[in-house]
N, C-alpha and C positions, 0 to 999 in steps of 0.2 A: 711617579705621581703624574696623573693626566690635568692641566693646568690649561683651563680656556681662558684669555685676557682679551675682555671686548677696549676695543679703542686702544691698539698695540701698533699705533703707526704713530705716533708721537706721545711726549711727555711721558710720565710716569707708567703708561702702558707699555712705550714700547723700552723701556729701559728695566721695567721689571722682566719681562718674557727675555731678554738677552742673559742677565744676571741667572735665572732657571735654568734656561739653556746649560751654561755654562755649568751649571752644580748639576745637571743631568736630568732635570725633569722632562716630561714630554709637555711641549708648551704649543698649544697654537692660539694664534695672534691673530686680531679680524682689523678690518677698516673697512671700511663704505662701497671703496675698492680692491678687487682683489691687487695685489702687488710684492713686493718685497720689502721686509724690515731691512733696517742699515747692516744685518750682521747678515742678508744674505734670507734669514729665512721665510718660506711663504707666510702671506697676509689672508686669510681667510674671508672671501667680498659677508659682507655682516651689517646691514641697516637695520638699527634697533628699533627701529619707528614700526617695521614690520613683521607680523607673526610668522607668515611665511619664510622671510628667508633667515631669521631667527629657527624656526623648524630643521629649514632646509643646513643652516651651519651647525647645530645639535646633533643632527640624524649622522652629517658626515665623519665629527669629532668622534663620535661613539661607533660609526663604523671601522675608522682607521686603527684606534687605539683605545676603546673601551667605552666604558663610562667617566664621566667626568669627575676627580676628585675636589677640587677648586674652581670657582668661579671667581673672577678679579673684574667688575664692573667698573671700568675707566673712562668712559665715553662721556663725553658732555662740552660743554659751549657756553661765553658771557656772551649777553647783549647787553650795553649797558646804556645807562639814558630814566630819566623820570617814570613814572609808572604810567603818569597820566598822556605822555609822549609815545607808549607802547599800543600797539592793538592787541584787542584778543588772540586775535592769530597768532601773532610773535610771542605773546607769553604763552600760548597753547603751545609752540613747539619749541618754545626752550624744556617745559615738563615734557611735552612726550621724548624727549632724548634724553633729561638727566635724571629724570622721575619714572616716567613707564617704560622706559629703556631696560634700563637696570630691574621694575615686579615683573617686566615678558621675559628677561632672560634670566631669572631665578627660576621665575615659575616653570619653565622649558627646562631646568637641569632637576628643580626640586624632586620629583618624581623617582629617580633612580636613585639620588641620596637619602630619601626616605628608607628607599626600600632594602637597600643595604645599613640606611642607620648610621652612615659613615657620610662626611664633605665637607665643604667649608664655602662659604657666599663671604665675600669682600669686596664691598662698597667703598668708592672713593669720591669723597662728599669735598666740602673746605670749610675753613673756619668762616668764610660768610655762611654759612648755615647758621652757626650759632652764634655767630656774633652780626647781626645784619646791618648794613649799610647801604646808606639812600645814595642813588642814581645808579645803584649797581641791583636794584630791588628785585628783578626778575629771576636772576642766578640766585639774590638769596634764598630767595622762598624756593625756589626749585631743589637747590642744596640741605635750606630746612625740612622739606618736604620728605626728601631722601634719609637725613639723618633721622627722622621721624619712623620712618618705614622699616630702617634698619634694625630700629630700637621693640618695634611690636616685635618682627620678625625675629629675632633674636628670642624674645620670651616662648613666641610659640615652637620654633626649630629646637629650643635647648631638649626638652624630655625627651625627642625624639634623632639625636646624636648628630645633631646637623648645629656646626657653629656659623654663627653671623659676626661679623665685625664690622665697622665702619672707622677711614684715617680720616681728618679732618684738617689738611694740613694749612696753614697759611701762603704768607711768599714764600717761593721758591722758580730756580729758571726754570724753568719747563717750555717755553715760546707760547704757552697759553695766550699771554698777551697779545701775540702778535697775530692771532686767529679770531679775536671777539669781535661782534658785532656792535654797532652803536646808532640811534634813532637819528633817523634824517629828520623828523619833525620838528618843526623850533617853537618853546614856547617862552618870549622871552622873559615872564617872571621869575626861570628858573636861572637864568644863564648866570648870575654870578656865584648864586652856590652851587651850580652843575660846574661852574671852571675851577673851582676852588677845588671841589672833593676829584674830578678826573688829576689836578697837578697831584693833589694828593696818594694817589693813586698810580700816577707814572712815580713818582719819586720811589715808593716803596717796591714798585718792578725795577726799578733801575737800581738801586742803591741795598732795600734790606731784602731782595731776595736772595737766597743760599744758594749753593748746588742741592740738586736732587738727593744725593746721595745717602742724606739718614730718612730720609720717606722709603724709597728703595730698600735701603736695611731692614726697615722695619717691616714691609713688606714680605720682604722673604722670609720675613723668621713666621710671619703670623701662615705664609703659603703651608710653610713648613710642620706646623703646628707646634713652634714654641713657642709661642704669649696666647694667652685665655683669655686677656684683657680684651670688653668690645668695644670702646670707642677709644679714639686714641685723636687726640688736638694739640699740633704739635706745629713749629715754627719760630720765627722770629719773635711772633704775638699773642706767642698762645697765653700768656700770662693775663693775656687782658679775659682770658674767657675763664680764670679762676677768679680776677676781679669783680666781674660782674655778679658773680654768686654773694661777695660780700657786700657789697657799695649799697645803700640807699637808690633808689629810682632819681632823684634828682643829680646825688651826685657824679652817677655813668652817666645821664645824660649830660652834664656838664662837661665831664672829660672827654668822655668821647667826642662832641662837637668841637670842644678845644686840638685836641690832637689830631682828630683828620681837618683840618682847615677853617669850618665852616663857620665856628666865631673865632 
Protein backbone atom coordinates (compact mmCIF):
# COMPACT_ATOMS: atom_id res chain seq x y z
CA UNK A 1 0.00 0.00 0.00
CA UNK A 2 1.39 3.30 -1.24
CA UNK A 3 0.86 5.76 2.00
CA UNK A 4 1.71 9.65 1.59
CA UNK A 5 1.71 11.30 5.34
CA UNK A 6 1.91 15.17 4.90
CA UNK A 7 3.49 16.61 8.25
CA UNK A 8 5.79 13.31 9.03
CA UNK A 9 8.52 15.16 10.81
CA UNK A 10 6.97 15.27 14.12
CA UNK A 11 3.91 14.10 16.21
CA UNK A 12 1.42 11.69 15.03
CA UNK A 13 2.91 12.08 11.52
CA UNK A 14 5.91 11.03 12.01
CA UNK A 15 5.20 8.12 14.47
CA UNK A 16 2.39 6.93 12.17
CA UNK A 17 4.82 6.46 8.82
CA UNK A 18 7.51 4.51 11.21
CA UNK A 19 4.67 2.10 12.57
CA UNK A 20 3.79 1.39 8.30
CA UNK A 21 7.18 1.31 7.72
CA UNK A 22 7.65 -1.40 9.97
CA UNK A 23 4.27 -3.60 8.84
CA UNK A 24 5.68 -3.09 5.25
CA UNK A 25 3.81 -0.44 3.58
CA UNK A 26 5.48 1.86 1.15
CA UNK A 27 5.25 5.26 3.12
CA UNK A 28 6.54 8.58 2.24
CA UNK A 29 6.82 11.36 4.78
CA UNK A 30 7.00 15.25 3.77
CA UNK A 31 7.96 18.29 5.92
CA UNK A 32 8.64 21.88 4.91
CA UNK A 33 11.99 20.50 4.45
CA UNK A 34 13.51 17.96 2.84
CA UNK A 35 15.41 15.81 5.57
CA UNK A 36 15.31 12.58 7.56
CA UNK A 37 12.66 11.03 9.84
CA UNK A 38 14.23 9.61 13.33
CA UNK A 39 14.10 6.01 11.79
CA UNK A 40 16.33 7.06 9.08
CA UNK A 41 13.83 7.51 6.27
CA UNK A 42 13.80 10.35 3.63
CA UNK A 43 11.42 13.46 4.31
CA UNK A 44 9.83 14.51 1.26
CA UNK A 45 10.39 18.95 1.02
CA UNK A 46 6.20 19.50 0.89
CA UNK A 47 4.79 23.18 1.73
CA UNK A 48 1.12 22.86 1.87
CA UNK A 49 0.35 26.41 1.40
CA UNK A 50 1.54 25.75 -2.15
CA UNK A 51 0.10 24.15 -5.24
CA UNK A 52 3.09 23.85 -6.90
CA UNK A 53 5.21 21.92 -4.73
CA UNK A 54 2.21 20.00 -3.63
CA UNK A 55 2.22 19.18 -7.58
CA UNK A 56 5.65 18.71 -7.53
CA UNK A 57 5.62 16.01 -4.25
CA UNK A 58 2.36 14.09 -6.08
CA UNK A 59 4.03 13.79 -9.49
CA UNK A 60 7.28 12.22 -7.66
CA UNK A 61 5.31 9.73 -5.13
CA UNK A 62 3.44 8.40 -8.06
CA UNK A 63 6.59 8.27 -10.11
CA UNK A 64 8.65 6.25 -7.66
CA UNK A 65 5.83 3.87 -6.50
CA UNK A 66 2.51 4.22 -8.17
CA UNK A 67 -0.42 5.92 -7.32
CA UNK A 68 -1.27 6.89 -3.99
CA UNK A 69 -3.54 4.37 -1.84
CA UNK A 70 -3.81 6.73 1.42
CA UNK A 71 -3.59 10.13 2.09
CA UNK A 72 -2.77 10.93 6.00
CA UNK A 73 -3.21 14.86 6.25
CA UNK A 74 -1.14 15.69 9.61
CA UNK A 75 0.25 19.04 9.13
CA UNK A 76 -1.09 22.02 11.19
CA UNK A 77 -0.14 24.64 13.93
CA UNK A 78 -1.71 26.63 17.48
CA UNK A 79 -1.61 30.22 17.65
CA UNK A 80 -3.01 30.96 20.57
CA UNK A 81 -4.28 34.28 22.07
CA UNK A 82 -7.87 36.33 21.81
CA UNK A 83 -9.36 36.67 18.48
CA UNK A 84 -9.48 40.23 18.72
CA UNK A 85 -5.39 40.07 19.62
CA UNK A 86 -5.10 38.16 16.12
CA UNK A 87 -4.77 39.86 12.60
CA UNK A 88 -6.20 38.81 9.53
CA UNK A 89 -3.00 37.54 8.44
CA UNK A 90 -2.29 35.19 11.32
CA UNK A 91 -5.72 33.69 11.21
CA UNK A 92 -5.47 33.60 7.26
CA UNK A 93 -2.41 31.29 7.77
CA UNK A 94 -3.35 29.31 10.48
CA UNK A 95 -6.41 28.01 7.76
CA UNK A 96 -4.26 28.07 4.68
CA UNK A 97 -2.05 25.11 6.55
CA UNK A 98 -4.72 23.24 8.66
CA UNK A 99 -7.79 23.98 6.38
CA UNK A 100 -6.52 24.48 2.64
CA UNK A 101 -3.63 22.40 3.29
CA UNK A 102 -5.16 19.42 3.71
CA UNK A 103 -8.62 20.37 0.20
CA UNK A 104 -4.95 21.01 -2.13
CA UNK A 105 -3.56 17.85 -1.02
CA UNK A 106 -6.77 15.78 -1.35
CA UNK A 107 -7.79 17.44 -4.30
CA UNK A 108 -4.04 16.66 -5.88
CA UNK A 109 -4.49 12.63 -5.01
CA UNK A 110 -8.51 12.77 -5.57
CA UNK A 111 -8.14 12.30 -9.21
CA UNK A 112 -6.45 8.87 -9.40
CA UNK A 113 -8.64 7.34 -6.48
CA UNK A 114 -11.53 8.38 -8.45
CA UNK A 115 -10.44 6.89 -11.23
CA UNK A 116 -9.47 3.59 -9.81
CA UNK A 117 -12.72 3.78 -7.38
CA UNK A 118 -10.34 2.67 -4.71
CA UNK A 119 -8.19 5.21 -1.58
CA UNK A 120 -8.74 6.55 1.59
CA UNK A 121 -8.14 10.53 2.74
CA UNK A 122 -7.41 10.77 6.70
CA UNK A 123 -7.68 13.94 8.22
CA UNK A 124 -6.33 14.78 11.52
CA UNK A 125 -8.34 17.42 13.12
CA UNK A 126 -8.53 17.73 17.47
CA UNK A 127 -11.11 17.79 19.71
CA UNK A 128 -10.96 21.70 19.86
CA UNK A 129 -12.84 21.33 16.58
CA UNK A 130 -15.67 20.23 18.21
CA UNK A 131 -15.47 21.21 21.31
CA UNK A 132 -14.09 24.97 21.09
CA UNK A 133 -12.25 27.03 23.37
CA UNK A 134 -11.56 30.83 23.79
CA UNK A 135 -7.93 32.23 23.59
CA UNK A 136 -7.15 29.03 21.61
CA UNK A 137 -10.06 30.47 19.01
CA UNK A 138 -8.03 30.43 15.78
CA UNK A 139 -6.87 26.47 15.90
CA UNK A 140 -10.45 25.95 16.81
CA UNK A 141 -12.22 27.23 13.98
CA UNK A 142 -9.42 26.01 11.68
CA UNK A 143 -9.79 22.34 13.18
CA UNK A 144 -13.93 23.00 12.97
CA UNK A 145 -13.49 24.01 9.64
CA UNK A 146 -11.60 20.88 8.74
CA UNK A 147 -13.74 18.51 10.65
CA UNK A 148 -16.60 20.20 8.53
CA UNK A 149 -14.83 19.63 5.24
CA UNK A 150 -14.21 16.10 6.23
CA UNK A 151 -17.81 15.46 6.86
CA UNK A 152 -19.16 16.94 3.20
CA UNK A 153 -16.40 15.11 1.64
CA UNK A 154 -16.96 11.84 3.06
CA UNK A 155 -20.89 12.02 1.65
CA UNK A 156 -19.69 13.06 -1.71
CA UNK A 157 -16.38 10.26 -1.96
CA UNK A 158 -18.65 7.45 -0.49
CA UNK A 159 -20.67 6.30 -4.00
CA UNK A 160 -17.73 6.78 -5.60
CA UNK A 161 -15.18 4.07 -3.45
CA UNK A 162 -13.06 6.83 -1.97
CA UNK A 163 -13.26 6.66 2.02
CA UNK A 164 -12.91 9.82 4.20
CA UNK A 165 -12.29 9.83 7.87
CA UNK A 166 -11.24 12.28 10.32
CA UNK A 167 -9.38 11.47 14.26
CA UNK A 168 -10.13 14.07 16.58
CA UNK A 169 -8.06 13.49 19.30
CA UNK A 170 -7.66 15.48 22.53
CA UNK A 171 -4.24 15.73 24.86
CA UNK A 172 -1.73 13.62 23.99
CA UNK A 173 2.43 14.03 24.03
CA UNK A 174 3.08 14.89 20.75
CA UNK A 175 5.52 18.30 21.43
CA UNK A 176 2.56 20.09 19.65
CA UNK A 177 2.96 22.28 22.63
CA UNK A 178 6.19 23.13 22.44
CA UNK A 179 5.82 24.41 18.53
CA UNK A 180 2.50 26.86 18.97
CA UNK A 181 2.48 30.33 18.44
CA UNK A 182 1.15 32.94 20.82
CA UNK A 183 0.09 36.91 20.10
CA UNK A 184 2.48 39.52 21.26
CA UNK A 185 -0.35 42.10 21.30
CA UNK A 186 -1.73 42.87 24.77
CA UNK A 187 -5.07 43.74 25.46
CA UNK A 188 -5.37 43.97 28.95
CA UNK A 189 -9.20 43.48 29.50
CA UNK A 190 -8.40 40.08 28.59
CA UNK A 191 -5.35 39.21 30.76
CA UNK A 192 -6.91 37.60 33.59
CA UNK A 193 -9.06 35.07 31.87
CA UNK A 194 -6.28 34.66 28.96
CA UNK A 195 -3.90 33.54 32.41
CA UNK A 196 -6.53 31.38 33.79
CA UNK A 197 -7.54 29.34 30.46
CA UNK A 198 -3.31 29.32 29.08
CA UNK A 199 -2.67 27.60 33.29
CA UNK A 200 -5.51 25.67 32.17
CA UNK A 201 -4.04 24.53 29.29
CA UNK A 202 -0.34 23.91 30.46
CA UNK A 203 -1.76 21.77 33.24
CA UNK A 204 -3.63 19.55 30.85
CA UNK A 205 -0.20 19.27 28.43
CA UNK A 206 1.58 18.42 31.39
CA UNK A 207 -0.43 16.15 33.57
CA UNK A 208 -3.63 14.48 31.23
CA UNK A 209 -1.78 14.03 28.22
CA UNK A 210 -1.18 10.13 27.25
CA UNK A 211 1.22 8.72 25.00
CA UNK A 212 0.54 8.75 21.48
CA UNK A 213 0.24 5.29 21.15
CA UNK A 214 -3.84 4.47 20.87
CA UNK A 215 -4.16 7.59 18.16
CA UNK A 216 -1.20 5.68 16.28
CA UNK A 217 -3.17 2.30 16.75
CA UNK A 218 -6.05 3.56 15.57
CA UNK A 219 -4.56 5.00 12.74
CA UNK A 220 -3.00 2.10 11.29
CA UNK A 221 -6.04 0.15 11.49
CA UNK A 222 -8.25 2.88 9.75
CA UNK A 223 -4.58 3.08 6.85
CA UNK A 224 -5.28 -0.51 6.76
CA UNK A 225 -8.87 -0.46 6.09
CA UNK A 226 -10.14 -2.06 9.15
CA UNK A 227 -12.61 0.50 10.84
CA UNK A 228 -15.35 2.17 8.38
CA UNK A 229 -16.22 4.39 11.25
CA UNK A 230 -15.57 8.37 9.85
CA UNK A 231 -15.12 10.38 12.70
CA UNK A 232 -13.51 9.19 15.66
CA UNK A 233 -13.04 11.69 19.09
CA UNK A 234 -11.00 10.07 21.28
CA UNK A 235 -8.62 11.14 24.56
CA UNK A 236 -8.53 11.95 27.95
CA UNK A 237 -11.91 14.35 27.08
CA UNK A 238 -13.56 12.98 24.76
CA UNK A 239 -16.46 12.33 27.15
CA UNK A 240 -17.06 15.91 27.26
CA UNK A 241 -17.88 15.96 23.54
CA UNK A 242 -20.76 13.26 24.08
CA UNK A 243 -21.72 15.66 26.94
CA UNK A 244 -22.37 18.33 25.17
CA UNK A 245 -25.04 16.48 22.74
CA UNK A 246 -26.94 16.02 25.96
CA UNK A 247 -26.63 19.22 28.46
CA UNK A 248 -28.86 22.13 27.93
CA UNK A 249 -26.99 25.30 26.38
CA UNK A 250 -26.78 26.94 29.88
CA UNK A 251 -25.69 24.10 31.45
CA UNK A 252 -22.23 23.22 29.09
CA UNK A 253 -21.79 26.61 29.30
CA UNK A 254 -21.71 26.57 33.01
CA UNK A 255 -19.36 23.50 33.32
CA UNK A 256 -17.30 24.20 30.77
CA UNK A 257 -16.30 27.78 32.18
CA UNK A 258 -16.04 25.88 35.50
CA UNK A 259 -13.68 23.30 34.51
CA UNK A 260 -11.27 25.07 32.38
CA UNK A 261 -10.59 27.91 34.92
CA UNK A 262 -12.34 30.70 33.83
CA UNK A 263 -15.21 30.99 36.70
Amino acid sequence: MVVLIVGASSGFGQLLAARLRERGHVVFGTSRRAGQAPDGAPLLPLDVRDEASIAACVARVREEAGPIDVLVNSAGYVHEGPFEELTLDEVRAIFDTNVFGAIRLANAVLPDMRARRSGRVINIGSMAGVIPLPFVGAYCASKSALDSYSESLFHELRPLGVAVHVVEPSYYSTGISTRKLRTTARIADYDEQRTRMYRTIKRDEDVRSGPPGPVVDLLTRIVEGRISRFRHVMGPDSITWHLRGLLPEWAWTFGMRRATGLD
